[in-house]
C-alpha positions in Angstrom: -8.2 54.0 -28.9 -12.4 54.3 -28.5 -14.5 54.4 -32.0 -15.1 58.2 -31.4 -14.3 60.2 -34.2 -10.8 62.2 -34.2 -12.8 65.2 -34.5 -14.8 64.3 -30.8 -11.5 63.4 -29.5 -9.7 66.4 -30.4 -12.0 68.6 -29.1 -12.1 67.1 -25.9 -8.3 66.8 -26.0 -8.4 70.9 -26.3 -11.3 71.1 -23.3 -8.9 69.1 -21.1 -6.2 71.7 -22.5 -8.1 74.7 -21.8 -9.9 73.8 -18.6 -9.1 76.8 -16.1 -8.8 74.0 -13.3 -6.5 71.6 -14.9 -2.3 71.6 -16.1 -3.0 72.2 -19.2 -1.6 76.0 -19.5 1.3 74.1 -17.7 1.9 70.9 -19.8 0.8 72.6 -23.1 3.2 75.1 -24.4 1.8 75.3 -27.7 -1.4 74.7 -28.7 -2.2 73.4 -32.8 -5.7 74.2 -32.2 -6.8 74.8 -35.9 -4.3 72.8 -37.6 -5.3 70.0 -35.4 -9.0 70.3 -36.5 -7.9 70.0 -40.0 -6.1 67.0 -39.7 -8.8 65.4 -37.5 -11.6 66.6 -40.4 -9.2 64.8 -42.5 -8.8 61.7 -40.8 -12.4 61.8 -40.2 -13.0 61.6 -43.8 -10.6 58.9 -44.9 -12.8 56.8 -42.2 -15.7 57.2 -43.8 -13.9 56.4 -47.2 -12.3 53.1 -45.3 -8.3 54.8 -46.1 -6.0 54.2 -43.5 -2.6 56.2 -43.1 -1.7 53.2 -40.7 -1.8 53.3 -36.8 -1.9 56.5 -35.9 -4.1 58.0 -38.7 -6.8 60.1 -36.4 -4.8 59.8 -33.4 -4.2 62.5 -31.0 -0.4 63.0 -30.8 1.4 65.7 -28.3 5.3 66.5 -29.3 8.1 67.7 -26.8 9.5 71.5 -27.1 12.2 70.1 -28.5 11.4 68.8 -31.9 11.5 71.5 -35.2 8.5 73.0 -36.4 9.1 74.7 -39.8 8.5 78.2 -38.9 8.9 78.3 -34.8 11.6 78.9 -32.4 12.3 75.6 -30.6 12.6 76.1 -27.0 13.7 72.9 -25.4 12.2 74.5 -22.0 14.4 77.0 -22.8 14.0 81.1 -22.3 17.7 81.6 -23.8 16.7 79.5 -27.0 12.8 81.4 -27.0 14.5 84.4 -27.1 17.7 83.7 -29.3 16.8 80.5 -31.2 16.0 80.8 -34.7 12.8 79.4 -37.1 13.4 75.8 -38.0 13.5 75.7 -41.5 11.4 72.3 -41.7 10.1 69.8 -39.6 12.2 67.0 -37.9 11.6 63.8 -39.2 9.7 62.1 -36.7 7.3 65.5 -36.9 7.1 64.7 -40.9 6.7 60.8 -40.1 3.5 61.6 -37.7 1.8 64.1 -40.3 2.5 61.6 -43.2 0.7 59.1 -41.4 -2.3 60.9 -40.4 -1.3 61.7 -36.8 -3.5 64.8 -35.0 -0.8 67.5 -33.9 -2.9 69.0 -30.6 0.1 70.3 -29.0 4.2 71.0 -28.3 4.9 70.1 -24.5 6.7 71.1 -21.8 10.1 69.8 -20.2 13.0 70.0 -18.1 15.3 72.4 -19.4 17.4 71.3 -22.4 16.3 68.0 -21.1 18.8 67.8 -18.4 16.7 66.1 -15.0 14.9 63.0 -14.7 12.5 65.4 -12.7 10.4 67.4 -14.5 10.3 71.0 -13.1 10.8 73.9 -15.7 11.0 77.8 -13.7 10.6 79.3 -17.0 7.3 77.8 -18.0 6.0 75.8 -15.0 6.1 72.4 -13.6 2.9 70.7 -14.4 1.7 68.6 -11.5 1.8 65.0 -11.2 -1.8 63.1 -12.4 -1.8 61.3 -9.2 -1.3 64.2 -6.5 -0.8 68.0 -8.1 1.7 68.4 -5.1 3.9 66.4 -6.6 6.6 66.1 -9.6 5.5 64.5 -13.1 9.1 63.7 -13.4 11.0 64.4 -16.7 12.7 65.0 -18.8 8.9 64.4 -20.5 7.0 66.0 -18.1 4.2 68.0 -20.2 4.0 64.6 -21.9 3.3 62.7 -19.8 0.7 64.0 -18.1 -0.9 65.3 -21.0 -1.7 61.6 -21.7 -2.5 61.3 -18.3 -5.1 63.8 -18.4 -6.2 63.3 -21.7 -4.9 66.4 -23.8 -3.9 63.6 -25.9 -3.4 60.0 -26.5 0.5 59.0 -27.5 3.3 62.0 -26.5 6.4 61.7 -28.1 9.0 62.7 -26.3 13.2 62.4 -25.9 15.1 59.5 -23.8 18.5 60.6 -23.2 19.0 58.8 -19.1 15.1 57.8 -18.9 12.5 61.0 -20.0 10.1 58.6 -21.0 10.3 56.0 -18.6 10.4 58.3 -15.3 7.7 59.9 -16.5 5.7 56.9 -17.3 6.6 55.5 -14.3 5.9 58.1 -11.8 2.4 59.4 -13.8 1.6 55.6 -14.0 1.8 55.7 -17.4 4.2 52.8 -20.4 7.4 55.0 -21.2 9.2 53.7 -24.3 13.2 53.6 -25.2 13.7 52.3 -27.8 17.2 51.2 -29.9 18.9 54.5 -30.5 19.2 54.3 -33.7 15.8 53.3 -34.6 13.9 56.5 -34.6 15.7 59.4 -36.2 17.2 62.3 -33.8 17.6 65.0 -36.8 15.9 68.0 -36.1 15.7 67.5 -32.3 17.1 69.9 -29.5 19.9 67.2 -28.5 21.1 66.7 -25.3 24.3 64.4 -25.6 24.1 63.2 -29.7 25.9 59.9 -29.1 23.2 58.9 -26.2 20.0 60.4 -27.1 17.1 58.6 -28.5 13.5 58.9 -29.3 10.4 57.8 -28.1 6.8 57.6 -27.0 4.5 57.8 -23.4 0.7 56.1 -23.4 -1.5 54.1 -21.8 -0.7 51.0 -22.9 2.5 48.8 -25.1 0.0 48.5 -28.0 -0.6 52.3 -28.2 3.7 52.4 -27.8 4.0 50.3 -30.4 1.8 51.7 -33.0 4.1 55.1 -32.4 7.2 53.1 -33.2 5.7 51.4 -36.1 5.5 55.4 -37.5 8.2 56.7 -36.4 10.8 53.4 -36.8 13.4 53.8 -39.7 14.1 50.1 -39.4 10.3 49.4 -40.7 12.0 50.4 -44.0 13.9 47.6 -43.5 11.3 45.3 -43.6 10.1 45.3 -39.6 6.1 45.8 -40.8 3.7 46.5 -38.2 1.4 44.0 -37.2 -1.3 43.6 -34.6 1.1 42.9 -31.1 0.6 39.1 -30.5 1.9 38.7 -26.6 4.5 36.7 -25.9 3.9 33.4 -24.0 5.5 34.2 -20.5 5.9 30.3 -19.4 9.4 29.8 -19.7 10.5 32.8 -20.9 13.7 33.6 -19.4 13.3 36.8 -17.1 16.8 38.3 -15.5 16.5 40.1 -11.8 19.4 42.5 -11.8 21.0 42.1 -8.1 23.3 45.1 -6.9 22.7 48.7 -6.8 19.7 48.5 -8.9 17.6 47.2 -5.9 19.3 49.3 -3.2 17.4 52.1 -1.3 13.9 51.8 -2.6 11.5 53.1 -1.1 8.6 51.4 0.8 6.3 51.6 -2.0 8.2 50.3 -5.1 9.9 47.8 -2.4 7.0 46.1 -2.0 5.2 46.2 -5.2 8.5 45.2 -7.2 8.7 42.0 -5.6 4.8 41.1 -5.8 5.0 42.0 -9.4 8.0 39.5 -9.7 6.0 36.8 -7.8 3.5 36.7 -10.0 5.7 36.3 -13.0 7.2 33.3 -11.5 3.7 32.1 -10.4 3.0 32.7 -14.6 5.6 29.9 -15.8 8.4 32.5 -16.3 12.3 31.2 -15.8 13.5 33.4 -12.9 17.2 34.6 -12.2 19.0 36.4 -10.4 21.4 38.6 -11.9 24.8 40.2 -10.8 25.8 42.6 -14.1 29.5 42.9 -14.0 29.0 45.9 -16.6 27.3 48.2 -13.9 30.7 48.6 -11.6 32.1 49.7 -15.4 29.4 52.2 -15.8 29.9 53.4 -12.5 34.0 53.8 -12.9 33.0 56.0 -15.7 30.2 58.2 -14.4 32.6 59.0 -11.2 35.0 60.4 -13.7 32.3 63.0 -14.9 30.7 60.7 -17.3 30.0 60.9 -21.2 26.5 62.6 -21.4 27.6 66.0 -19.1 30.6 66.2 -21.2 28.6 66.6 -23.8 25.8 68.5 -22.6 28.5 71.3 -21.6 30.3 71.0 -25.2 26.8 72.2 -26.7 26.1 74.9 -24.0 29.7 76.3 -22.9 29.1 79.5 -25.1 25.4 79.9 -23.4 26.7 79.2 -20.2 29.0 81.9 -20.2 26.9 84.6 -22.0 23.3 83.9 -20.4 24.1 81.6 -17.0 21.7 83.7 -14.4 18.6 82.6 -17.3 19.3 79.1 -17.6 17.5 76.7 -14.5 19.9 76.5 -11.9 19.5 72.8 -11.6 20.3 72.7 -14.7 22.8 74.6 -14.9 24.8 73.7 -12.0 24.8 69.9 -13.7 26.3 71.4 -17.1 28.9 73.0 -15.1 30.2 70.4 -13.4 31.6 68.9 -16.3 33.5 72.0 -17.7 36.8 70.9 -16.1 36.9 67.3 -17.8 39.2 67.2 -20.3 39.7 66.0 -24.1 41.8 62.9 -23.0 39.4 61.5 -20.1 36.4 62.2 -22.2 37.8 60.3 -24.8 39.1 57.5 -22.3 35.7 57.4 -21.1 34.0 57.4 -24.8 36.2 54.3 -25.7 36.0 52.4 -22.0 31.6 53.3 -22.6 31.9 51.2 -25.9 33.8 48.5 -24.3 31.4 48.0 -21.6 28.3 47.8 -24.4 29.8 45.0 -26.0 30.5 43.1 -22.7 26.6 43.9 -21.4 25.5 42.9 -25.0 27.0 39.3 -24.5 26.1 39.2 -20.4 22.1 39.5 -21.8 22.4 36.8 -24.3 21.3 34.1 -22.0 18.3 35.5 -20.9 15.1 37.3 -22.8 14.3 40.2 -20.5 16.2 42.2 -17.6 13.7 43.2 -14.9 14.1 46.3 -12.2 12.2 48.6 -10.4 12.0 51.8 -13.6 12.6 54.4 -10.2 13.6 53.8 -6.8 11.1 55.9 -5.6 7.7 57.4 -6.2 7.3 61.0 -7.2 8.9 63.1 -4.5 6.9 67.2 -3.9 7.2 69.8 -5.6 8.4 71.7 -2.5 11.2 69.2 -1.2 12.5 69.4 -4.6 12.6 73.4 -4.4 16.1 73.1 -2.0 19.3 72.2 -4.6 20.1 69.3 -2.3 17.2 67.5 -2.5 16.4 68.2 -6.0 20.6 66.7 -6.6 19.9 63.5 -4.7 16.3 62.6 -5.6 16.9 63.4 -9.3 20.0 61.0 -9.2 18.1 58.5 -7.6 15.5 58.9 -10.2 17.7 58.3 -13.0 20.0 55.7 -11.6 18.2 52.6 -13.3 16.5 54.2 -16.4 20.4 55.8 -17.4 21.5 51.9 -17.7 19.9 51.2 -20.8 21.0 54.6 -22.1 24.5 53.9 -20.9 24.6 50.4 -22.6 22.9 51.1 -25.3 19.8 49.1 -24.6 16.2 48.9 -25.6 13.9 49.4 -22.1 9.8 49.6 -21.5 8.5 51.0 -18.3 4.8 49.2 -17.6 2.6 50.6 -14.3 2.7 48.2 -11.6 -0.4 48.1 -9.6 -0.9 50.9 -7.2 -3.9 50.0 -4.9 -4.9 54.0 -4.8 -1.0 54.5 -3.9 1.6 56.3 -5.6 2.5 55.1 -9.1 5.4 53.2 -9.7 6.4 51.0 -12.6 8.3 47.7 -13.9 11.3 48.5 -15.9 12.1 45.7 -18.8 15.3 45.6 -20.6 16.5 43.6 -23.8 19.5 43.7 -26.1 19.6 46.4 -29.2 17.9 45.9 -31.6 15.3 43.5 -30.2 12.4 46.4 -30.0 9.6 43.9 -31.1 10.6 41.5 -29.1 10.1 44.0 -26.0 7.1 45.3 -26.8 5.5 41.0 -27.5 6.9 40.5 -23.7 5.8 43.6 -22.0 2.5 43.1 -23.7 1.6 39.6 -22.1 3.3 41.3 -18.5 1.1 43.8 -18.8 -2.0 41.8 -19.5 -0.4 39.6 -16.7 -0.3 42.6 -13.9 -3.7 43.7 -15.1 -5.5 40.7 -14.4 
């Protein structure tokens, strides 16, 4: 964050919004232009009395159009839910959380459609264009998010991470996508997706600005996890996991270069390389082949809206909820219990090492128009979520960092610890990323 006041940062945050040659009209679905200005006035003058909120007082904070405002509709990318969703009565939490600690509202953002694509394209709204070429997807489910940051409409998005909507994002928009622990942040009063899998968390520029979010928005800081100024861990020795297998197949030429140069240089740092064959991800794919837990239910939630408003919903979209309305009660509950099984055995598999590394995507961000036939769009959005869904599937903790793009596409360095071990991420991917930046 620079020393400018919240008040000059806002307002440049709304000139980037507003500019007639930008994404904003794209990536900004609602605008909180006045309340905004009051809490910035207000932050401004708790400055001046030397009061701090904590770490995001003054910030400038965007939310996905899927967390409750008291008073509005929430969409989720959604025309069905615009036109037939009802007021939230109050805030979600995490939307209470980020007022109560000073956080500057500037605007609700755009997204995939009930969250459902690791793209980012919306028909309803628009599909703001990717920071590094316009042509291109932002990826998603995130997508107004991320490159809101991107383009400075604000400084910290929250968003939703369900199979990897913050970390495709991040990646693709070369930007740090967040996921944490489920059950650290709260999920009440968001749009959900699949309730057992879904989670909560933040896009920015950098792992200190990600973890200041969690420090707001983390219901374990009750517990006693206080926020603290991120000390990086020491990367000699540390005990980094290469996960062999399908997780390196089929990259492209871009992240297949850059994803081993990034892992040379954290050998070259001191770090305790290995290579890594994860039994558990012939498990998870056993299970997704059978239709998989998240689709099962994504279609519970919207069977009755399928059937009554189909033609309005995205047709990516709605093609993927459909596909799981022949699964049954018994293999969803076969898979359910199998899922569990499979997130104690990975739990133990990680225990011997402090970080699992991949590449976050397999590719960079595909266009716009190749992603405009349904085939494309099914295989590239597929291959976009095939390594970010593993820590969803195992219930894992996982940072996406920017790798170094030479004026290239972006792409980024996916890490991965054991639940619960959220500050632990964030003092690794803090010294990689001061490591990749040098």
């Amino acid at each position: 964050m620079t020393t400018l006041s919240a008040h000059d940062r806002l307002e440049a945050a709304l000139a980037r919004i507003d500019a007639s040659d930008g994404e904003g009209a794209r990536a900004c679905l609602t605008v909180y232009r006045e309340a905004a200005r009051a809490a910035a006035t207000a932050a401004d003058a708790r400055a001046r009395a030397g009061i701090s909120l904590g770490p995001l007082d003054g910030v400038i904070v965007s939310i996905k159009d899927l967390f409750d405002v008291a008073g509005e509709v929430t969409r989720a990318g959604s025309k069905v839910l615009a036109e037939e969703g009802k007021p939230a009565e109050r805030d979600a939490p995490v939307v209470r959380a980020l007022r109560a600690g000073g956080a500057v509202i500037v605007a609700k953002t755009n997204m995939t459609e009930f969250a459902f694509s690791g793209v980012g394209m919306n028909p309803h709204y628009g599909t703001p264009g990717n920071p590094a070429d316009r042509a291109r997807i932002p990826g998603g489910s995130t997508s107004g998010g991320a490159v809101a940051v991107a383009d400075g409409m604000c400084e910290i998005a929250i968003g939703s991470d369900t199979g990897g909507s913050t970390r495709i994002p991040g990646a693709l928009c070369g930007l740090v996508g967040f996921k944490p622990s489920r059950q650290r942040i709260s999920i009440a009063g968001v749009f959900p997706l699949a309730a057992s899998i879904d989670s909560v968390g933040p896009i920015a520029r950098s792992v200190a600005d990600i973890a200041k979010a969690d420090q707001v928005l983390a219901d374990a800081v009750v517990a006693g996890d206080d926020f603290a100024a991120l000390e990086p861990a020491p990367l000699a020795g540390l005990r980094i996991g290469i996960a062999q297998g399908a997780p390196l197949e089929n990259l492209d030429e871009a992240v297949a270069k850059r994803f081993p140069q990034a892992i040379d240089r954290l050998e070259k740092a001191g770090c305790r390389l290995s290579n890594e064959k994860l039994a558990p991800l012939e498990g998870q794919a056993r299970v997704n082949a059978r239709g998989g837990v998240q689709p099962v239910e994504a279609f519970a939630l919207h069977r009755d809206r399928l059937d009554r408003r189909g033609a309005d919903i995205d047709p990516n979209v709605r093609g993927r909820l459909e596909r799981a309305r022949g699964i049954g009660a018994a293999d969803f509950i076969e898979m359910v219990n199998e899922r569990a099984t499979l997130i104690a055995a990975m739990d133990a598999r990680l225990a011997d090492i402090d970080v699992l590394a991949l590449p976050t995507t397999p590719i960079v961000a595909p266009t716009i128009a190749e992603m405009m036939a349904p085939e494309v769009f099914a295989r590239k959005n597929a291959m976009l979520l095939r390594n970010t869904s593993i820590a969803n599937f195992f219930d894992l903790c996982a940072i996406s960092l920017p790798l170094p793009r030479e004026g290239g596409l972006p792409t980024g360095l996916m890490l991965f610890v054991r639940n619960g071990h959220d500050r632990r991420l964030f003092r690794i991917a803090a010294a990689i990323e001061r490591l990749l930046a040098g």
